[in-house]
N, CA, C and O atoms as a printed pandas DataFrame, in Angstrom:
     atom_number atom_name residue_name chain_id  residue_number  x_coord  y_coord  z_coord
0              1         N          UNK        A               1    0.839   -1.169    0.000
1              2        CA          UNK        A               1    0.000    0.000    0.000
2              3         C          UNK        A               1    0.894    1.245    0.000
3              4         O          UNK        A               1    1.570    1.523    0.991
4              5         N          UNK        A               2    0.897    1.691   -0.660
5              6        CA          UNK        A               2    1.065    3.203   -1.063
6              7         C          UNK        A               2    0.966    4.696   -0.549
7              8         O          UNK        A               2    0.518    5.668   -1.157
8              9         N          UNK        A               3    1.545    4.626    0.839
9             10        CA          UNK        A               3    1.003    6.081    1.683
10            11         C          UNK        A               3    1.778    7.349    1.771
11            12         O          UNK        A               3    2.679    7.427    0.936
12            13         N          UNK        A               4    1.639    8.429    2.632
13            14        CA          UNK        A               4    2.497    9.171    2.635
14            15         C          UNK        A               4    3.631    8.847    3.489
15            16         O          UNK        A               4    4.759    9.316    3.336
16            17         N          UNK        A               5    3.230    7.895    4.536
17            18        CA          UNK        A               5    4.341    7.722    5.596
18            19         C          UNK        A               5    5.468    6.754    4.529
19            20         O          UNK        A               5    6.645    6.856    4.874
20            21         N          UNK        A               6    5.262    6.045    3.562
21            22        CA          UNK        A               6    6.097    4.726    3.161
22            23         C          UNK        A               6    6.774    6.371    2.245
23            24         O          UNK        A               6    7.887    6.753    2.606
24            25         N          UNK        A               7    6.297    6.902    1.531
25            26        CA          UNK        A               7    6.713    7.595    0.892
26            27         C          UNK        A               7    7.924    8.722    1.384
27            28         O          UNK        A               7    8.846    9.211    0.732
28            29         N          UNK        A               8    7.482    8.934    2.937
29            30        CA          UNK        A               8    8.411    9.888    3.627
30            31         C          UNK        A               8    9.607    9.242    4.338
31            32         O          UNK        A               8   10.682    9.773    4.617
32            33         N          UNK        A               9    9.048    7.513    4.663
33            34        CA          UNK        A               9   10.530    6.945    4.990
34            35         C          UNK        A               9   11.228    6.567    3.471
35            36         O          UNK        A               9   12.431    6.314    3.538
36            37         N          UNK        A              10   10.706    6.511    2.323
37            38        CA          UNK        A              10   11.746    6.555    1.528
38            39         C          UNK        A              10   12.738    7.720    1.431
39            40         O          UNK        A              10   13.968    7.717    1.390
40            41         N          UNK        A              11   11.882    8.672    1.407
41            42        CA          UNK        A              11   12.622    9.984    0.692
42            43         C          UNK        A              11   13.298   10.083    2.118
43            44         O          UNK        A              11   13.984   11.053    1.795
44            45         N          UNK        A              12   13.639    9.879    3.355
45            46        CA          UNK        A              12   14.524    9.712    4.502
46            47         C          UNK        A              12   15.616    9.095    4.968
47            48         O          UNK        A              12   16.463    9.192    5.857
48            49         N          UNK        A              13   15.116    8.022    3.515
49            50        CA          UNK        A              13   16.520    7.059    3.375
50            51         C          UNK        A              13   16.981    7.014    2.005
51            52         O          UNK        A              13   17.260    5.963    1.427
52            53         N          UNK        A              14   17.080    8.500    1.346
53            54        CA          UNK        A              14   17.445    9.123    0.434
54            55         C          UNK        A              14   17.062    8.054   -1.173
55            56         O          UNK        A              14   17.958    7.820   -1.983
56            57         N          UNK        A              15   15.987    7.667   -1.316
57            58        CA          UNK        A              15   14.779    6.855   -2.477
58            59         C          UNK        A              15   14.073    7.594   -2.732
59            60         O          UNK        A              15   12.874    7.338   -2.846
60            61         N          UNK        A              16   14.776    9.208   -2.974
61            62        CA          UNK        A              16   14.136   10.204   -3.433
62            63         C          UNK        A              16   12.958    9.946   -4.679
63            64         O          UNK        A              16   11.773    9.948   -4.347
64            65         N          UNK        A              17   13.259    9.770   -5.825
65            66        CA          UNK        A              17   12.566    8.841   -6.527
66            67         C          UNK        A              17   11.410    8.188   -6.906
67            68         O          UNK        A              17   10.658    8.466   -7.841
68            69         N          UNK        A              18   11.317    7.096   -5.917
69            70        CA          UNK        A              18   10.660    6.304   -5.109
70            71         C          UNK        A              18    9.911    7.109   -4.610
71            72         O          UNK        A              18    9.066    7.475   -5.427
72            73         N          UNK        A              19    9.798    7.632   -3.506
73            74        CA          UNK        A              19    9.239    8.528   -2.699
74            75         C          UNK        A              19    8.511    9.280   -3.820
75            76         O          UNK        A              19    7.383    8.887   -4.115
76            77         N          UNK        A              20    9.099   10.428   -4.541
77            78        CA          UNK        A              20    8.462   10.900   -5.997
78            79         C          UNK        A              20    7.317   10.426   -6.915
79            80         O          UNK        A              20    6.462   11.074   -7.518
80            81         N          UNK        A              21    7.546    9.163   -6.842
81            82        CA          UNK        A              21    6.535    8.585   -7.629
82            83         C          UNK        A              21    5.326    8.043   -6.531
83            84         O          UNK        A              21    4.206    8.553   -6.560
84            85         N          UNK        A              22    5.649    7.052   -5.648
85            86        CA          UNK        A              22    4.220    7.632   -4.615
86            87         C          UNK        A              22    3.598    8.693   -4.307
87            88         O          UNK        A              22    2.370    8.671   -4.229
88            89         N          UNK        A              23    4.497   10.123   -4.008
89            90        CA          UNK        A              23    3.822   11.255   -4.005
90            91         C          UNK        A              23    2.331   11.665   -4.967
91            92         O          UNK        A              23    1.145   11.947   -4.793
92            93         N          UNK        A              24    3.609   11.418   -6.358
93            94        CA          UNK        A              24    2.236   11.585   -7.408
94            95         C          UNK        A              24    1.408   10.520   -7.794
95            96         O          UNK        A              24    0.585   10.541   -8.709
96            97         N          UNK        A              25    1.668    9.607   -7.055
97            98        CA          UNK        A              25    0.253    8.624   -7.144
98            99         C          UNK        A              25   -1.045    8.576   -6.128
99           100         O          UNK        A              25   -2.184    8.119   -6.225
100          101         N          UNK        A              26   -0.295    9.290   -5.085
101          102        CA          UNK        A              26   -0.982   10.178   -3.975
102          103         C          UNK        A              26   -2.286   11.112   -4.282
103          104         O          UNK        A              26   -3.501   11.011   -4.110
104          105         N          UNK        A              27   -1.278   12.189   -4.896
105          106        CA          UNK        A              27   -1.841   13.085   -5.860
106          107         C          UNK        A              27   -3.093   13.001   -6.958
107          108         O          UNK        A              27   -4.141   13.618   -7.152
108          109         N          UNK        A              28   -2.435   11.963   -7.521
109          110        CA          UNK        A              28   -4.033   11.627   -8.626
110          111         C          UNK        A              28   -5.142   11.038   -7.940
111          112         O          UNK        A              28   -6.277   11.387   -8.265
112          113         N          UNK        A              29   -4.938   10.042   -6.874
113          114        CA          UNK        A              29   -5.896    9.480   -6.072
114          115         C          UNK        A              29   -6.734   10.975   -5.258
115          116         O          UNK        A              29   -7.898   11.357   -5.133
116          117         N          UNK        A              30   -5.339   11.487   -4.833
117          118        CA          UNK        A              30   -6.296   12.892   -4.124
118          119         C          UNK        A              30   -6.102   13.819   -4.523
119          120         O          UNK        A              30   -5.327   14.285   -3.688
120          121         N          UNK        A              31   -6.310   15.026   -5.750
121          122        CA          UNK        A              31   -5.795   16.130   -5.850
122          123         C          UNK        A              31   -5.691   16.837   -5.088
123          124         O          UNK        A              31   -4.806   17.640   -5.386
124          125         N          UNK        A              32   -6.116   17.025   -4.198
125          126        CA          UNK        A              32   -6.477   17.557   -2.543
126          127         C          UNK        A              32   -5.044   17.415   -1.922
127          128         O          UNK        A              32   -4.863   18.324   -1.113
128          129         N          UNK        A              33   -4.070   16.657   -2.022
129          130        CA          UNK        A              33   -3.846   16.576   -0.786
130          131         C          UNK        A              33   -2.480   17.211   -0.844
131          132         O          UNK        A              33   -1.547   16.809   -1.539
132          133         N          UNK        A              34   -2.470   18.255   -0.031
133          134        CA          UNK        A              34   -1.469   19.207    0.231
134          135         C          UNK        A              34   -0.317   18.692    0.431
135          136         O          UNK        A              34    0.495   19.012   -0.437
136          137         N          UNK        A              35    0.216   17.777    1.523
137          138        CA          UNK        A              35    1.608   17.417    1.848
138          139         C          UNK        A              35    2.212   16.799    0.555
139          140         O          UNK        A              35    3.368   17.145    0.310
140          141         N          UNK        A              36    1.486   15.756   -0.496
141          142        CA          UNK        A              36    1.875   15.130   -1.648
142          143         C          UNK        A              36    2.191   16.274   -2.244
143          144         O          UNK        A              36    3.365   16.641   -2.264
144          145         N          UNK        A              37    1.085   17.089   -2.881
145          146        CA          UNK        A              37    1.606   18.480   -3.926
146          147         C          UNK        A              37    3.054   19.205   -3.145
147          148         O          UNK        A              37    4.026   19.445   -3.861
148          149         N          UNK        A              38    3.100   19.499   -1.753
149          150        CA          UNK        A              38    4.399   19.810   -1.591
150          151         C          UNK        A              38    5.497   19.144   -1.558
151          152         O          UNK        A              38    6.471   19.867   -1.765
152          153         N          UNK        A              39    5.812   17.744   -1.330
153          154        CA          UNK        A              39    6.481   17.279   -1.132
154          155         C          UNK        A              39    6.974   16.863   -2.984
155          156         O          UNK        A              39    8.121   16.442   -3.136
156          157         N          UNK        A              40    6.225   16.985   -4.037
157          158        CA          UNK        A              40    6.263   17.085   -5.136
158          159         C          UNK        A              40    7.019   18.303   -5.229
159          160         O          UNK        A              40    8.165   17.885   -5.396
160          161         N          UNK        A              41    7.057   19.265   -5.223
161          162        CA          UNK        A              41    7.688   20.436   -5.332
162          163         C          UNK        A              41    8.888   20.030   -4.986
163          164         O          UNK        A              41    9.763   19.853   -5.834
164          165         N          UNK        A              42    9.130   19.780   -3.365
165          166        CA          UNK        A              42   10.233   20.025   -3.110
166          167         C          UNK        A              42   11.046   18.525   -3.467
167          168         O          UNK        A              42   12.108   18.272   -2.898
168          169         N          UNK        A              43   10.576   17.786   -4.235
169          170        CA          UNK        A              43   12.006   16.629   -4.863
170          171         C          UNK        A              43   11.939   17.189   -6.315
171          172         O          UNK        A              43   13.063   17.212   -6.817
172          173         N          UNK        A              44   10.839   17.702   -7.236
173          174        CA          UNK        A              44   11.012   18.057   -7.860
174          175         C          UNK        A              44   11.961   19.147   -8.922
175          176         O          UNK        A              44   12.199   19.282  -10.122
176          177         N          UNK        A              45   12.395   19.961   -7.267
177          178        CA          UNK        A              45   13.065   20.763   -7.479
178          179         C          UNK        A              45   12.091   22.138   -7.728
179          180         O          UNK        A              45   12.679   23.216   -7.638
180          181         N          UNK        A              46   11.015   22.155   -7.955
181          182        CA          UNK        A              46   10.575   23.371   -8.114
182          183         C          UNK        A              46   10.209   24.054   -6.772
183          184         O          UNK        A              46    9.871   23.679   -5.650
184          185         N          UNK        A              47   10.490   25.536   -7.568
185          186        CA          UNK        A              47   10.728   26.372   -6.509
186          187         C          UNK        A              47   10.180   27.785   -6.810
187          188         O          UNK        A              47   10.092   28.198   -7.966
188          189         N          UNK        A              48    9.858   28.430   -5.857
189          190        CA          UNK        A              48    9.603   29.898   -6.433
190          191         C          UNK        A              48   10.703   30.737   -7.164
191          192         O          UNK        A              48   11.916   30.593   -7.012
192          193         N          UNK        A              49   10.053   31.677   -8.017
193          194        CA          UNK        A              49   11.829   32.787   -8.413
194          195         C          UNK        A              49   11.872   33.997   -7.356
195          196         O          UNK        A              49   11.011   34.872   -7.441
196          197         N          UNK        A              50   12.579   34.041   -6.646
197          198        CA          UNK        A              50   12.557   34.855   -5.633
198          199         C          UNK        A              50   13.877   36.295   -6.482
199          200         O          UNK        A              50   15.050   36.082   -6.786
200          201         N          UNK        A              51   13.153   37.538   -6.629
201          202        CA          UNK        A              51   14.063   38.458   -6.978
202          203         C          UNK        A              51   15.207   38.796   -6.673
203          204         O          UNK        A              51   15.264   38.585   -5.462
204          205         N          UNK        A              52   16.117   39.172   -6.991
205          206        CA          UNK        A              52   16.476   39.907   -6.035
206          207         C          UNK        A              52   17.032   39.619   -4.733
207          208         O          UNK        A              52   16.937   40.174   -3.639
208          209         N          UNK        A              53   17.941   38.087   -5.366
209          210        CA          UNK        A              53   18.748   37.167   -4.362
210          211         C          UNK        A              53   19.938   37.647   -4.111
211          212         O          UNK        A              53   20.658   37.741   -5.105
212          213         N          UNK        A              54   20.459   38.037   -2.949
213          214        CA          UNK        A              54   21.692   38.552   -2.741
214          215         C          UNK        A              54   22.498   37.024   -2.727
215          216         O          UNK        A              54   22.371   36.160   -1.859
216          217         N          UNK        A              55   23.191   36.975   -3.710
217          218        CA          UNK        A              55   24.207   35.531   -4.372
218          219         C          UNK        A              55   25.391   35.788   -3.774
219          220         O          UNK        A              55   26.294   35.067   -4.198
220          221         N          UNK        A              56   25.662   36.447   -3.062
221          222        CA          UNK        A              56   27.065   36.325   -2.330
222          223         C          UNK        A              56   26.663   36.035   -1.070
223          224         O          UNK        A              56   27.264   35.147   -0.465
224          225         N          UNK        A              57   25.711   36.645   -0.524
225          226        CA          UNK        A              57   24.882   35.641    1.415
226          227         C          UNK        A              57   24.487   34.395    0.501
227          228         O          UNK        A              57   25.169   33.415    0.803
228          229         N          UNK        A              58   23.893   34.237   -0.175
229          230        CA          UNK        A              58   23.308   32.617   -0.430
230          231         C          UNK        A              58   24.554   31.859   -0.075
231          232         O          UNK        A              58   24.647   31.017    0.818
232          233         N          UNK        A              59   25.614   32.316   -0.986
233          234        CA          UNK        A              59   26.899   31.039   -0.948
234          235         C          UNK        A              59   27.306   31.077    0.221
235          236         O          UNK        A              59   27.649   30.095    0.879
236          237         N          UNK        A              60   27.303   32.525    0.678
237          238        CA          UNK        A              60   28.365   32.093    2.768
238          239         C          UNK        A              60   27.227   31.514    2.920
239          240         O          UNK        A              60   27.357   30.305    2.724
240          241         N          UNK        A              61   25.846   31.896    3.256
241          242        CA          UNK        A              61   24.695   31.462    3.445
242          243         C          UNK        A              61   25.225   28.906    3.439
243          244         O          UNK        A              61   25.088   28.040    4.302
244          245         N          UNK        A              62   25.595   28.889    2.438
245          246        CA          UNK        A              62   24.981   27.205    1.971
246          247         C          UNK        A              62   26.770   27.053    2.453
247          248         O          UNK        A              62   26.929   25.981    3.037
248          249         N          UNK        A              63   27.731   27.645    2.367
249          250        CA          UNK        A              63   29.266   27.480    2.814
250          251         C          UNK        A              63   29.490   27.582    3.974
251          252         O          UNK        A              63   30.570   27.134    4.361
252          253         N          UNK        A              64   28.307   28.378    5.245
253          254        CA          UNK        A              64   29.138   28.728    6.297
254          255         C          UNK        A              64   29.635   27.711    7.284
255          256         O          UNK        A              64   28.829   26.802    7.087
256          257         N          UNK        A              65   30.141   27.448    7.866
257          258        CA          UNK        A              65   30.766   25.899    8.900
258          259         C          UNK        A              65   30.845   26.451   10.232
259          260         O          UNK        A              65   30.922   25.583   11.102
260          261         N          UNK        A              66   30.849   27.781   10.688
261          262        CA          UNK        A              66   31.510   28.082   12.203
262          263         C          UNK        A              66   30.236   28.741   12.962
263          264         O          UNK        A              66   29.225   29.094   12.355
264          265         N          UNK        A              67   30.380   28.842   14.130
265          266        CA          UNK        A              67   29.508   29.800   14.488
266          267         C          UNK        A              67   29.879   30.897   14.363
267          268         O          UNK        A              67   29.115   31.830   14.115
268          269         N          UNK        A              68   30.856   30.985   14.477
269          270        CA          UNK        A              68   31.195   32.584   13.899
270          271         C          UNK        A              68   30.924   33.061   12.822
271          272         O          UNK        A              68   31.253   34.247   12.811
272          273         N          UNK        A              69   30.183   32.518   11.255
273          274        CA          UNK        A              69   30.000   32.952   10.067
274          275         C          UNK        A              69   28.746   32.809   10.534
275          276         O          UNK        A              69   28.067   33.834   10.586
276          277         N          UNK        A              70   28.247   31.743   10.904
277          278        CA          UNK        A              70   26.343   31.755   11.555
278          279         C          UNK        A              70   26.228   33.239   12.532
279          280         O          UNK        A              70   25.023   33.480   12.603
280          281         N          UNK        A              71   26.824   34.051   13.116
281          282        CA          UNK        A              71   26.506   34.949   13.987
282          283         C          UNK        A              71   26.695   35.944   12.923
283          284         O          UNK        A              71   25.891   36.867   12.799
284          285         N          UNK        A              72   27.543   35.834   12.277
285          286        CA          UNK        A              72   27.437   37.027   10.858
286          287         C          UNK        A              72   26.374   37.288   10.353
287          288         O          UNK        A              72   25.879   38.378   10.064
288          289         N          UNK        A              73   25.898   35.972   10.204
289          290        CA          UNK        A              73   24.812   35.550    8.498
290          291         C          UNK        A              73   23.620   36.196    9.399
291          292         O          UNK        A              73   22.892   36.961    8.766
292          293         N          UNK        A              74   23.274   35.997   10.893
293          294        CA          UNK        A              74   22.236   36.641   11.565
294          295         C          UNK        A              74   22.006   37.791   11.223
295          296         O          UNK        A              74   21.154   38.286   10.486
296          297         N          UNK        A              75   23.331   38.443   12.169
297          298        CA          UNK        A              75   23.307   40.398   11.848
298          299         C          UNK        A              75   23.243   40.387   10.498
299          300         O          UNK        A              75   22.029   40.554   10.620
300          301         N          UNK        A              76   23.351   40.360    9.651
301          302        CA          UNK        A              76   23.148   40.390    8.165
302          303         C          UNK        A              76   21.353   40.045    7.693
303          304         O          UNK        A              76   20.598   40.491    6.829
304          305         N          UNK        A              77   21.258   39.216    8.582
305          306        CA          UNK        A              77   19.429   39.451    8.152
306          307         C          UNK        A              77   18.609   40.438    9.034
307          308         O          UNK        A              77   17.636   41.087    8.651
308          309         N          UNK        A              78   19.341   40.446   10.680
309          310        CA          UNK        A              78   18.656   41.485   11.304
310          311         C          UNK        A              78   18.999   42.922   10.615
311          312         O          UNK        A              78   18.219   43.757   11.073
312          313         N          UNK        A              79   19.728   43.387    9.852
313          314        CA          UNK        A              79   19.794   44.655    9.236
314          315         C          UNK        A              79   18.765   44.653    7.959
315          316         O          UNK        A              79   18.658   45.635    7.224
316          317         N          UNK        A              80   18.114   43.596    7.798
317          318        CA          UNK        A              80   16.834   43.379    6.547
318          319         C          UNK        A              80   16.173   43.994    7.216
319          320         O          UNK        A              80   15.013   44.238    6.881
């Protein structure tokens, strides 16, 4: 049987895939059902286009390792 939970321990034990294709079999059974449509998105890869990405915080942003670049990356959003 085919659920969201079998679907979320796949995609947990990286059967991204797998997981993917139950989602959208989820989906057609229920168009309704919210966690499938998102969880579709997010293996899918789709994503919103967000403007107006400051691409130099994204990379320290996805690079940072210390707490000391994490206490940066803060003050850097508390000045947003």
């Amino acid at each position: 049987m085919k659920t969201l939970t079998l679907a979320q321990i796949y995609e947990l034990q990286g059967l991204k895939s797998d997981a993917l294709e139950i989602y959208k079999e989820i989906l057609k059974k229920d168009p309704d059902n919210h966690e499938a449509r998102v969880a579709i998105r997010r293996l899918s890869g789709i994503r919103r286009h967000f403007g107006n990405v400051n691409e130099s915080m994204k990379r320290f942003f996805i690079e940072m390792d210390s707490e000391a670049e994490f206490a940066e990356f803060e003050r850097w959003l508390a000045k947003l």
